[in-house]
C-alpha positions as CSV (number, residue, x, y, z in Angstrom):
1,X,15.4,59.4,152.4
2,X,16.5,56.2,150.6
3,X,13.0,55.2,149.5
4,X,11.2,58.0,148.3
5,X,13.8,60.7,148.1
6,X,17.2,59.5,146.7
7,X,15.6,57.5,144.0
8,X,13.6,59.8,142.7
9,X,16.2,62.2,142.8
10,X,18.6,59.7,140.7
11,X,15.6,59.2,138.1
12,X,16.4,62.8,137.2
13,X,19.9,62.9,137.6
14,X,20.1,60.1,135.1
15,X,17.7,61.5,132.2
16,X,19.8,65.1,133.1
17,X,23.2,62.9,132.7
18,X,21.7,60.8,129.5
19,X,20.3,64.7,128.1
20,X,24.0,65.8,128.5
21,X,25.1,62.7,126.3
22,X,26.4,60.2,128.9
23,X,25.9,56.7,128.1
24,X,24.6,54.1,130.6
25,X,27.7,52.7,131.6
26,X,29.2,56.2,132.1
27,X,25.9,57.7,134.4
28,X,26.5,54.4,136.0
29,X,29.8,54.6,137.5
30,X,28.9,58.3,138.0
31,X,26.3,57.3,140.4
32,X,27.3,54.4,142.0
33,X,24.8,52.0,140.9
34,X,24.4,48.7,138.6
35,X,23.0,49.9,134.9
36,X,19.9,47.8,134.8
37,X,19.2,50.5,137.1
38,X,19.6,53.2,135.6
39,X,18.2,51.2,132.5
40,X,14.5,51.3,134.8
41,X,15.3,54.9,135.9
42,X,15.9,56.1,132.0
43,X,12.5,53.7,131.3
44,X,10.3,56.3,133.1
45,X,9.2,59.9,132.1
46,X,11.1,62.5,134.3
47,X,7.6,63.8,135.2
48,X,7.1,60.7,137.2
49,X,10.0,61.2,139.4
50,X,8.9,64.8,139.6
51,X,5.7,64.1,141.0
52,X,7.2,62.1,143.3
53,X,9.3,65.0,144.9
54,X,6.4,67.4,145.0
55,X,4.6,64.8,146.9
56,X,8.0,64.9,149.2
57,X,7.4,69.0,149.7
58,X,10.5,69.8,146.6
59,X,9.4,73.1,144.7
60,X,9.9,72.6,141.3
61,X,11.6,76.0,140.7
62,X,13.9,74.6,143.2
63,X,13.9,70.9,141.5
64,X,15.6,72.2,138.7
65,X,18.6,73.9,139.9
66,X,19.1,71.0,142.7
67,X,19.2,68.1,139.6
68,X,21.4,70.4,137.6
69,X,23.8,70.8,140.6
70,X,23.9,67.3,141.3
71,X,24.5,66.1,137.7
72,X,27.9,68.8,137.6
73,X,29.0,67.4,140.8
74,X,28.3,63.6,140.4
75,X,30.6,63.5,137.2
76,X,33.2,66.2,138.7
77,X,33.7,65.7,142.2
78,X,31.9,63.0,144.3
79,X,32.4,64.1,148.1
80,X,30.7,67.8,146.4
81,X,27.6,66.0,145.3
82,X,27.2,63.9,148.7
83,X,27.6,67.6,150.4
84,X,25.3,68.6,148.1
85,X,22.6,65.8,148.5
86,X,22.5,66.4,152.1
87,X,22.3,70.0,151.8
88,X,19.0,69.6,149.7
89,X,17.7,66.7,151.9
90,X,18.0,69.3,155.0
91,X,16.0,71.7,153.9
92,X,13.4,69.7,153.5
93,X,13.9,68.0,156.8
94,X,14.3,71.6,158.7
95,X,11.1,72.9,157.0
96,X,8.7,70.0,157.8
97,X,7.8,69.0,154.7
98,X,9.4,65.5,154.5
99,X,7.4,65.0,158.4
100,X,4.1,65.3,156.4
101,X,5.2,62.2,154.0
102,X,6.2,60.1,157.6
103,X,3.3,60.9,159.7
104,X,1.0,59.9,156.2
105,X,3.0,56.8,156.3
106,X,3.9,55.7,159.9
107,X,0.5,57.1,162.1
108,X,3.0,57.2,165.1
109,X,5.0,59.6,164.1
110,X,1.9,62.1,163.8
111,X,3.3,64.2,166.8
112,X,7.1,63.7,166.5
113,X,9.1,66.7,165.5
114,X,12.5,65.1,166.3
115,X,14.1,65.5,162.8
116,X,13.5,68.9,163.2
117,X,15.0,69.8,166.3
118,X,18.1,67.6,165.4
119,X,18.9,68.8,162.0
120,X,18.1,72.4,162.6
121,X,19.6,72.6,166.2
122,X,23.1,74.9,166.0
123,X,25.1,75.6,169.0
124,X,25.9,79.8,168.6
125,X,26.2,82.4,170.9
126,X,24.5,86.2,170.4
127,X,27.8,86.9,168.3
128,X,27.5,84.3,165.7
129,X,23.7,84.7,165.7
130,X,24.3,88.6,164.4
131,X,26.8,86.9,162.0
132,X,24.3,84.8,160.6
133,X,22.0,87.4,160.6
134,X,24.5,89.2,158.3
135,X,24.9,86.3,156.5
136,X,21.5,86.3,155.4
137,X,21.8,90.3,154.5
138,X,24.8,89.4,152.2
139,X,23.1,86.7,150.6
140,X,20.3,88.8,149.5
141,X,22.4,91.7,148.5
142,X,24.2,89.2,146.1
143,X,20.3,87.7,144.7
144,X,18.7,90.8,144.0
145,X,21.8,92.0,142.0
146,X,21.8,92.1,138.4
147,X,25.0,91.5,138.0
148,X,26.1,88.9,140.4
149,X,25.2,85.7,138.9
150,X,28.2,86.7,135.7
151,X,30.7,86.1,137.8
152,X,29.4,82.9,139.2
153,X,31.9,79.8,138.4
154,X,31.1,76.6,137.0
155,X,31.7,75.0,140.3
156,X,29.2,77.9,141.6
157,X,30.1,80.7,144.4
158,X,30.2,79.9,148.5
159,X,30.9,82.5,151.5
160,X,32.5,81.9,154.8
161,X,32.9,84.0,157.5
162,X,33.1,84.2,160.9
163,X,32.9,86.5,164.1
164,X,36.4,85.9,165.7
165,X,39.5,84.2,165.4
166,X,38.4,80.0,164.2
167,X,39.5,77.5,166.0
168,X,37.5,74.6,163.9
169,X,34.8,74.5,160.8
170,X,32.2,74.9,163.9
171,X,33.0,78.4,164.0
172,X,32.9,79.3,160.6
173,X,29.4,79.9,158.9
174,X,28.7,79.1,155.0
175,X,26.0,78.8,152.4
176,X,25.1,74.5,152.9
177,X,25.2,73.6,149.1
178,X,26.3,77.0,147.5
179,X,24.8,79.8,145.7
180,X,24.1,79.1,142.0
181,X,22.7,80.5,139.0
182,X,18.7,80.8,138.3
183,X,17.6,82.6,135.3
184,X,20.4,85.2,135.2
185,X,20.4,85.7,139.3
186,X,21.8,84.0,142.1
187,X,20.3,81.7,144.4
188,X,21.2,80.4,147.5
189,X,20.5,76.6,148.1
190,X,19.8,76.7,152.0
191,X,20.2,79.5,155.1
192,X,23.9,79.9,156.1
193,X,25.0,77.9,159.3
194,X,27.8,77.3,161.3
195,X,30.2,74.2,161.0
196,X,29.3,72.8,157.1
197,X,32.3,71.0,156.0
198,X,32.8,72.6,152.4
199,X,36.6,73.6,150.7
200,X,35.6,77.7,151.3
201,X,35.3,77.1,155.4
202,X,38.5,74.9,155.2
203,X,40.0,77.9,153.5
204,X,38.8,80.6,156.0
205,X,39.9,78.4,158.4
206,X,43.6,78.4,157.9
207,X,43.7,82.1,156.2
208,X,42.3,82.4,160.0
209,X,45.3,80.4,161.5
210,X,47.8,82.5,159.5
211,X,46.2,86.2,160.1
212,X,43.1,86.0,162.2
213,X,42.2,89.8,161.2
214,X,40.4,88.0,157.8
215,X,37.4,87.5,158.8
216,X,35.5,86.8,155.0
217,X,36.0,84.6,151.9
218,X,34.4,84.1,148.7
219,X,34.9,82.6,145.7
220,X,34.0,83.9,141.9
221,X,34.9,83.3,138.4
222,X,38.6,83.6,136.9
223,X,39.0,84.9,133.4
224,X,41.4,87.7,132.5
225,X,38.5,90.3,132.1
226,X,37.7,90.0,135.8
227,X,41.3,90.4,136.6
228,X,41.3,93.3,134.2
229,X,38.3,95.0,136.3
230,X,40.1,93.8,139.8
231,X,43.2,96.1,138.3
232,X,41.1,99.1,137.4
233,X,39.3,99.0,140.5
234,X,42.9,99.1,142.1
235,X,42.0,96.1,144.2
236,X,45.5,94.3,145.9
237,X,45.7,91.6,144.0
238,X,48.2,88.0,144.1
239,X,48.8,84.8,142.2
240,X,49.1,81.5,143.5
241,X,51.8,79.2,143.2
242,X,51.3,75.1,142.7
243,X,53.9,72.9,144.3
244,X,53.4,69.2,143.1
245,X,50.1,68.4,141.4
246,X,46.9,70.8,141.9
247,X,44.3,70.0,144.4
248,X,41.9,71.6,146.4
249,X,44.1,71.1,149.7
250,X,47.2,72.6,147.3
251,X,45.5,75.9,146.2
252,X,44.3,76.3,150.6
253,X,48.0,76.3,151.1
254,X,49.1,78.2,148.2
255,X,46.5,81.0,149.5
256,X,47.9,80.9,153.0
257,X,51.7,81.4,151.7
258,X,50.1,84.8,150.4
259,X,48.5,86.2,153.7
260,X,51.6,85.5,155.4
261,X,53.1,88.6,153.4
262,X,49.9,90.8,152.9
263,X,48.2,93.1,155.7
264,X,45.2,94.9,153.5
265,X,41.9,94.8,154.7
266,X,40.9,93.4,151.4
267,X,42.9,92.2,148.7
268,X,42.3,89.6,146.0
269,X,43.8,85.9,145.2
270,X,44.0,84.7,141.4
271,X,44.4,80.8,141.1
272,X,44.6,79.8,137.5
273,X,44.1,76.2,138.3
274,X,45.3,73.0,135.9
275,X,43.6,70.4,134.8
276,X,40.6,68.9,136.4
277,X,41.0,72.1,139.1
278,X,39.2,75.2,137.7
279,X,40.5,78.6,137.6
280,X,38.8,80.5,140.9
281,X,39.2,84.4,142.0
282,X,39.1,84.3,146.2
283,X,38.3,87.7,147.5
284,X,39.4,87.7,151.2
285,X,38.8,90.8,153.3
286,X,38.8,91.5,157.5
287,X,34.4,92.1,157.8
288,X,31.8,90.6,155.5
289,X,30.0,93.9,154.5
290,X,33.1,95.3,153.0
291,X,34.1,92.2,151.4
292,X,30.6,91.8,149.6
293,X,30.6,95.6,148.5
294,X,33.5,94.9,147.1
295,X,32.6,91.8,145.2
296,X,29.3,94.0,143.8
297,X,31.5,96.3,142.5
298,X,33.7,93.5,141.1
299,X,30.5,92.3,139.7
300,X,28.8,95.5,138.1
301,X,32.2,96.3,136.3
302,X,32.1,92.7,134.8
303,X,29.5,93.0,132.6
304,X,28.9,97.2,132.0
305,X,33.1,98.0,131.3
């Protein structure tokens, strides 16, 4: 990972950055490293970094919305872009292709498939294996829409849900690295899994510990046409309030001060956010497949009313 994979993935983060209009010193700080670095990174055609991720097992359809995600989230929000990272690293790790690279490399590794078994290895019982399974339903529901990916935030959408009553992250499954937009549809970065630290499963989590019949969370877009649709739809509907400066950790509890009075199987959370915190819509319901018909509907009224 740190010699063939995270430098090649900076190289394109820093011409994306430098595209954007960042200067050196700002793509610097961004990423954590001294400028005659990214001076040698911005010295070589992107291609060359490219090639170097195919050779790795990266798809290029895939290459494109990973370094667009990482350049959002290395200027916006640092502990998102690590997630992130990791997210894009595991896939590669689960699927085998970065073994190919080490057995070329080391000759004895040729028959170890350790990375494998560790990163992919999830402790779940039948239950939360037929929640993943409808997991993966829900997902492509929302990439085979044609409507989905206009309600898709800039900080891009996540799920979590889980079987029973949470007791920790570990029993909460969401999307590792979210799902984004790709040519006017969604995609989802990786499988969903259980116990992926992200701000939607810390969410779930204590909307669980306040009313554990919600059993489903997602997050979309805020604009006042989306909360016009949520009202003609007759969707129950709240606001949050901020107490002290906004945060991610302040809109969690300002979403749990609203379940504590509500008791509809699904209903809707506005937060209009402040600065440096984006606006967000978080529809909550008590089982995943009526949460996400819901959020389709949301979704197809968005863009034909």
């Amino acid at each position: 990972m740190s010699k063939d994979f995270l430098p090649n993935m900076r190289g394109l983060v820093a011409h994306k950055l430098k595209g954007r209009g960042y200067s050196q010193t700002q793509i610097s700080q961004s990423l954590g490293i001294t400028q005659p670095s990214i001076s040698y990174y911005l010295g070589k055609n992107p291609s060359y970094f490219r090639k170097k991720l195919v050779e790795i097992g990266l798809n290029e359809k895939s290459m494109d919305r990973d370094i667009e995600m990482l350049a959002d989230d290395v200027v916006s929000n640092i502990p998102r872009s690590v997630e992130t990272l990791h997210a894009i690293w595991r896939e590669l790790v689960i699927g085998g292709q970065v073994c190919a690279l080490h057995r070329k490399k080391v000759s004895a590794v040729k028959d170890c498939t350790a990375c494998v078994k560790l990163f992919s290895f999830t402790r779940y019982n039948e239950e939360k294996g037929e929640l993943i399974k409808s997991m993966i339903r829900a997902i492509s529901s929302i990439e085979t829409s044609p409507y989905f990916a206009a309600i898709i935030p800039e900080v891009y959408v996540n799920i979590a849900a889980s079987s029973g009553s949470a007791e920790t992250i570990d029993d909460i499954a969401t999307v590792p690295g979210r799902i984004v937009r790709v040519r006017n549809l969604a995609k989802a970065t990786s499988s969903p899994e259980f116990g992926i630290q992200s701000h939607i499963a810390k969410l779930l989590l204590e909307i669980q510990r306040t009313n554990p019949n919600y059993k489903a969370v997602i997050n979309v877009k805020f604009d006042e046409k989306l909360k016009s649709v949520v009202q003609s739809i007759k969707l129950p509907y709240a606001k949050t309030e901020h107490s002290g400066k906004p945060s991610e950790n302040g809109v969690i509890e300002g979403v749990k001060n609203i379940i504590k009075s509500k008791n509809e199987p699904l209903f809707v959370v506005f937060d209009e956010g402040a600065f440096g915190l984006e606006p967000m819509t978080y529809m909550i319901g008590d089982e995943l497949q009526n949460l996400l018909r819901a959020v389709l509907d949301v979704a197809k009224d968005y863009v034909t009313m």
